[in-house]
N, C-alpha and C positions, 0 to 999 in steps of 0.2 A: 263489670268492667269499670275501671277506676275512670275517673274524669280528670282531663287535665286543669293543671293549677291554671289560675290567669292571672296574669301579670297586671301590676300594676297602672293605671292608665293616666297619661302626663295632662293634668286638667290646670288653665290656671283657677286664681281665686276667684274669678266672677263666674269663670263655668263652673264650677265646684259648687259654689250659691249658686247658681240659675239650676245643676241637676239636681240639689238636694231641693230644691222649693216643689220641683217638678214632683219626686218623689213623694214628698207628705201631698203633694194636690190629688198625685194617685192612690194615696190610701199604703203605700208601699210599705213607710218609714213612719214611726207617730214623731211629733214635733219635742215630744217628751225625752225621747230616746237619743235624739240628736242633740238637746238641752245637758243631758245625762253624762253624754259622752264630753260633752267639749265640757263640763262642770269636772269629769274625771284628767283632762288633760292640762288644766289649769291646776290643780290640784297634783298630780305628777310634778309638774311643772317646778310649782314649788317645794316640791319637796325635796327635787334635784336641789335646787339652791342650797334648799337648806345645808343637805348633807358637801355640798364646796364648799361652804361659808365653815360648816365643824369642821372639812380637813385644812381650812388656814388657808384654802385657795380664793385670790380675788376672782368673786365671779366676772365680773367683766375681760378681765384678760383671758379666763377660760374659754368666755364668747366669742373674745377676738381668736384666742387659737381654732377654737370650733368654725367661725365662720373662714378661715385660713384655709383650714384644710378641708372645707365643702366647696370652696371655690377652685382649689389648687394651686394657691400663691406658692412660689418660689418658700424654702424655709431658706433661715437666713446660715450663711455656709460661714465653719471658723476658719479663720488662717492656717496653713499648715506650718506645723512648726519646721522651720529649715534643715536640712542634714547635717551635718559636719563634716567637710572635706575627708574624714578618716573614714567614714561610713559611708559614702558616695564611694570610694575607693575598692573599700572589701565587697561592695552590692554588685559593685562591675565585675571583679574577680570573680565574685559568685558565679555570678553568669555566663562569666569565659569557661571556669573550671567547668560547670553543666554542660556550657558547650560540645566542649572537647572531650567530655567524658561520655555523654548520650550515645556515640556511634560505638562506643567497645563493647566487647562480649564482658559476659559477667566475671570472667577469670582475668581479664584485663581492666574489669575496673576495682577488683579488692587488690591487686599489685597497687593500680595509680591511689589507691586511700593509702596503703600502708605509706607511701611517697608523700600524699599531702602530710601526713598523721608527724611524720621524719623529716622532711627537709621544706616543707610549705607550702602555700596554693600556686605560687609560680611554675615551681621547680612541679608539680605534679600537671601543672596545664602544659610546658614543654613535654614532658611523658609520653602523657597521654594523646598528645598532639604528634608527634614521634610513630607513638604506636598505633595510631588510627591512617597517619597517611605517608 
């Protein structure tokens, strides 16, 4: 039977040092291996760098992004660019002509396209408006 994973366990820094000391007292972990590891995570470490520093990235603002999104600071949001009166206009129209078109059967809404297609989104929102109630 398999064993379950186990998870993670949320230690701070001083328990972390107080169970690993406990560990080499018991014979558990050699002090070598612990030495090994943190000599391999220094060494990771830098090597990350290194390889931001070749893509042209400032490490430090990487860290600040990095430590941003381990926190979950807000990112910082652009302005939207504004509409244009013209295009606020035909988005409403959009919306009506959906409106008024959702309730017809499928043979009543290729009539109301050939109408918008011919005479416009007005003249097919009366239509179709017409033809639904």
């Amino acid at each position: 039977m398999r064993r379950k994973t186990v998870k993670a366990v949320k230690l701070t820094g001083q328990h972390a040092a107080y169970a690993l000391q406990m560990l080499i007292e018991d014979g558990k972990i050699a002090s070598r291996d612990v030495l090994q590891a943190l000599k391999r995570r220094e060494k990771t470490v830098r090597e990350l760098r290194a390889r931001l520093i070749a893509l042209g990235e400032d490490v430090s603002k990487a860290a600040v992004r990095a430590a941003n999104a381990a926190n979950g600071s807000p990112r910082v949001q652009r302005a939207r660019r504004q509409i244009t009166k013209a295009q606020r206009m035909a988005r409403q129209a959009q919306g009506r002509y959906m409106a008024a078109v959702r309730k017809l059967s499928k043979d009543a809404r290729k009539r109301i396209k050939a109408v918008r297609i011919k005479q416009g989104v007005e003249a097919a929102i009366r239509e179709a408006r017409r033809l639904a109630g």
